[in-house]
C-alpha positions, 0 to 999 in steps of 0.5 A: 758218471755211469750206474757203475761207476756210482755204485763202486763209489757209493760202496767205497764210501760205505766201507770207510764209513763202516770199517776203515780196517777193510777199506784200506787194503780193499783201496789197495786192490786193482779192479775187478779183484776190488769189486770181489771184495768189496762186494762180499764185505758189504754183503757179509757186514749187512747181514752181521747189522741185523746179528748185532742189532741192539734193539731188533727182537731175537725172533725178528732177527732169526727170521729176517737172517733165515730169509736172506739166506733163502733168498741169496740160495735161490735167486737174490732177486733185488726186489725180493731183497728189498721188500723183506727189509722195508718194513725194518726200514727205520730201523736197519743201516743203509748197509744192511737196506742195500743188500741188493746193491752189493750183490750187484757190484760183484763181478758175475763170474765170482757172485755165487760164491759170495751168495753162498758164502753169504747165506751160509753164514746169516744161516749160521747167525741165526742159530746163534742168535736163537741160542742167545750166544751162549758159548759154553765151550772152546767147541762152541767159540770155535763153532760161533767165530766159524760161521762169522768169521772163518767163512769169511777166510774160506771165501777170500780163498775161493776169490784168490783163486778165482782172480789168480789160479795160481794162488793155493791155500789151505781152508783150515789156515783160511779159516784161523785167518777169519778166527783170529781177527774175529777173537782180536774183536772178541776181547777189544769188545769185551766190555761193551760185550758184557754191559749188552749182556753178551759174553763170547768167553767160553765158561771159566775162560780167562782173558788170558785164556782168550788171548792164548786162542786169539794168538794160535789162531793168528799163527795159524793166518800166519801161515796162510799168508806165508803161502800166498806170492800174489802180490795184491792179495799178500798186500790185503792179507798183510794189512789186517793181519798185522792190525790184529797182531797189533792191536793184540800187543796194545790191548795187553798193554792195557790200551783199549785200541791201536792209535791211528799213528800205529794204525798208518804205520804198520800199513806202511810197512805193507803198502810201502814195503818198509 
């Protein structure tokens, strides 16, 4: 097996470790357009490990998430990568610690666009982190679930587009689709949010609230995935779209998740095209 091949199965083997929600319409993609992918998932949920860290002081995070940023805006040399994370060695995921491999196994014509986005969004986290998540407003829920969530909607654009020139969408509609998956997670995580002492409902909010947010949003990535006639790319927008538009009706239901029965049969529905 070539260094290629054991990166591709090294950061395969990561995504079903860390999301099987991603892993399964990412499976589903052909080359090239899979490594994209792939690629800026890894890079995206390392960087959200140090956000979300448990136990990692506030000002350790800011400072390691301003880094990276830094790093990924000039050169993302490995080396670099790898030393400002080694003394946090004990502590950080291997997702976080090989950064640098992720980089790597992106397609070199596409690589900037998932370093900027990248950076961008750990700048993003930051902020966030330095504000402790205070969200007062829909403003600032809307601003929050922007940068961790909604750029991941802007850059999938721009890898559609680079995979497939054909292929147009709308960055506001990009943007909800992230937004709407991240507002899913927001109320799924709601009591381990709160037991952590975090809390993304803006001020007053209600859970119906959240869900009234959670469900124009998901209607907004409707409409972005109703623009998209590329066969693999509506195949990967499909699967988590329609896990979030379940996992919504189970949660109103009173369930805490989809069950993985649910889970295989909406994927299915796409993959087989029932």
């Amino acid at each position: 097996m070539t260094e290629t091949e054991t990166l591709h199965k090294e950061a395969m083997d990561m995504l079903l470790a860390t999301s099987r929600t991603f892993f399964i319409p990412i499976h589903h993609l052909p080359s090239g357009l899979q490594e994209a992918i792939a690629s800026a998932y890894l890079c995206m949920r390392a960087i959200d490990e140090i956000e979300d860290h448990p136990t990692l002081p506030s000002d350790i995070k800011i400072r390691l998430l301003r880094s990276i940023s830094s790093l990924l805006e000039e050169s993302a040399e490995a080396a670099a990568l790898t030393q400002l994370l080694q003394p946090y060695h004990a502590l950080l995921p291997d997702v976080t610690l090989r950064l640098a491999d992720w980089i790597k196994l992106s397609p070199s014509t596409i690589t900037p666009n998932i370093l900027k986005a990248t950076a961008t969004m750990s700048t993003g986290m930051a902020d966030w982190v330095a504000k402790e998540w205070k969200i007062t407003s829909e403003e600032d829920l809307d601003d929050y679930t922007f940068y961790v969530a909604g750029l991941v909607g802007i850059l999938l654009s721009e890898v559609w587009k680079w995979f497939n020139s054909e292929v147009e969408t709308d960055p506001e509609l990009a943007v909800a689709f992230g937004r709407g998956l991240q507002a899913v997670n927001i109320i799924r995580n709601r009591d381990e949010d709160l037991v952590r002492g975090s809390d993304f409902f803006p001020d007053g909010w209600t859970r119906d609230d959240m869900f009234a947010y959670a469900r124009r949003n998901l209607e907004l990535a409707n409409q972005y995935v109703s623009d998209i006639d590329s066969s693999p790319v509506l195949t990967f927008c499909r699967i988590p779209l329609l896990l979030a538009h379940g996992t919504l009706d189970a949660l109103e239901r009173g369930e805490e998740k989809l069950s993985r029965a649910a889970v295989e049969s909406l994927v299915s529905q796409v993959t087989e095209g029932k």
